[in-house]
C-alpha positions in Angstrom: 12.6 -12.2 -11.0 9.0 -13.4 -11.1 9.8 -15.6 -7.8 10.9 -12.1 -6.4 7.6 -10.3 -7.1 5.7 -13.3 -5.7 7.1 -12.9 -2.9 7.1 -8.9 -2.7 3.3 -9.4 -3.4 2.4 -11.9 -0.9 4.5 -9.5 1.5 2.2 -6.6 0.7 -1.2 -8.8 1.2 -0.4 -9.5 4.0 0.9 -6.0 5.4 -2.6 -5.0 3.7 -4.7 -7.6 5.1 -2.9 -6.6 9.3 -3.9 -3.2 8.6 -7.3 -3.7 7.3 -7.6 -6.3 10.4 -6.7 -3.5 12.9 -8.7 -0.7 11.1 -11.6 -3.0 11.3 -11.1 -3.6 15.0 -10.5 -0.2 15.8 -13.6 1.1 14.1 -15.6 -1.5 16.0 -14.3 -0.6 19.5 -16.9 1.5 21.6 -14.4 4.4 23.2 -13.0 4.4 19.7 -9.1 5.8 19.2 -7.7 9.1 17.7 -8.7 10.3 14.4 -4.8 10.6 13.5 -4.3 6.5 14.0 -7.8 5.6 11.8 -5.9 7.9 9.3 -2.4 6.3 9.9 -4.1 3.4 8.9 -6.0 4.0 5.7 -3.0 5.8 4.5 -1.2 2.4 5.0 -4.0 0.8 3.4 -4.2 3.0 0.1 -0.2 2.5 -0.2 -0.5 -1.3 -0.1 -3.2 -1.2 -2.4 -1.2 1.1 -4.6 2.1 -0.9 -4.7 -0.1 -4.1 -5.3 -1.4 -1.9 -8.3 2.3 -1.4 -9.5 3.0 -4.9 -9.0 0.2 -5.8 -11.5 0.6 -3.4 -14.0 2.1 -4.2 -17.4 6.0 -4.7 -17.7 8.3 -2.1 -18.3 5.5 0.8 -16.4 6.3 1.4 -13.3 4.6 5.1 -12.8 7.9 5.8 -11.6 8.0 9.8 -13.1 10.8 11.2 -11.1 12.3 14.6 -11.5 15.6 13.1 -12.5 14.3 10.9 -15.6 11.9 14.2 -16.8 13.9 16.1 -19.3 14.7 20.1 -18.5 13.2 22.3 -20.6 
C-alpha cells in the first residue's frame, strides 16, 4: 500500500508541477489567453494541491463525508 501512494503522489506532482508550468507560461504571454483556461487551470492546481493534502494527512482520515456514510436523522 505505501508503494501505491508513492506512486499516486509522485503522479499528482507531477500533474501539479505541468499545470503550474503552463499557468506560468500562459500568464507570461503578451496577447494573454481567455479568462476561463487561467481558471481551468488554477482549479486543476488547487485539486492537486488538495489530493496531495489527503495523501499526507493522518491514516484512517480521508475527509471523505459523503451522504451515504452521514446517518439520517
Amino acid at each position: 500500500m505505501p508503494d501505491e501512494d508513492e506512486t499516486r503522489r509522485q503522479r499528482i506532482k507531477a500533474l501539479l508541477e505541468r499545470a503550474e508550468n503552463a499557468l506560468s507560461a500562459l500568464r507570461s504571454t503578451a496577447v494573454g489567453h481567455s479568462r476561463a483556461i487561467r481558471l481551468h487551470f488554477e482549479r486543476e492546481i488547487h485539486a492537486r494541491n488538495k489530493d496531495l493534502a489527503l495523501l499526507d494527512g493522518p491514516p484512517g482520515c480521508s475527509g471523505n463525508t459523503s451522504a451515504s456514510t452521514k446517518k439520517k436523522q
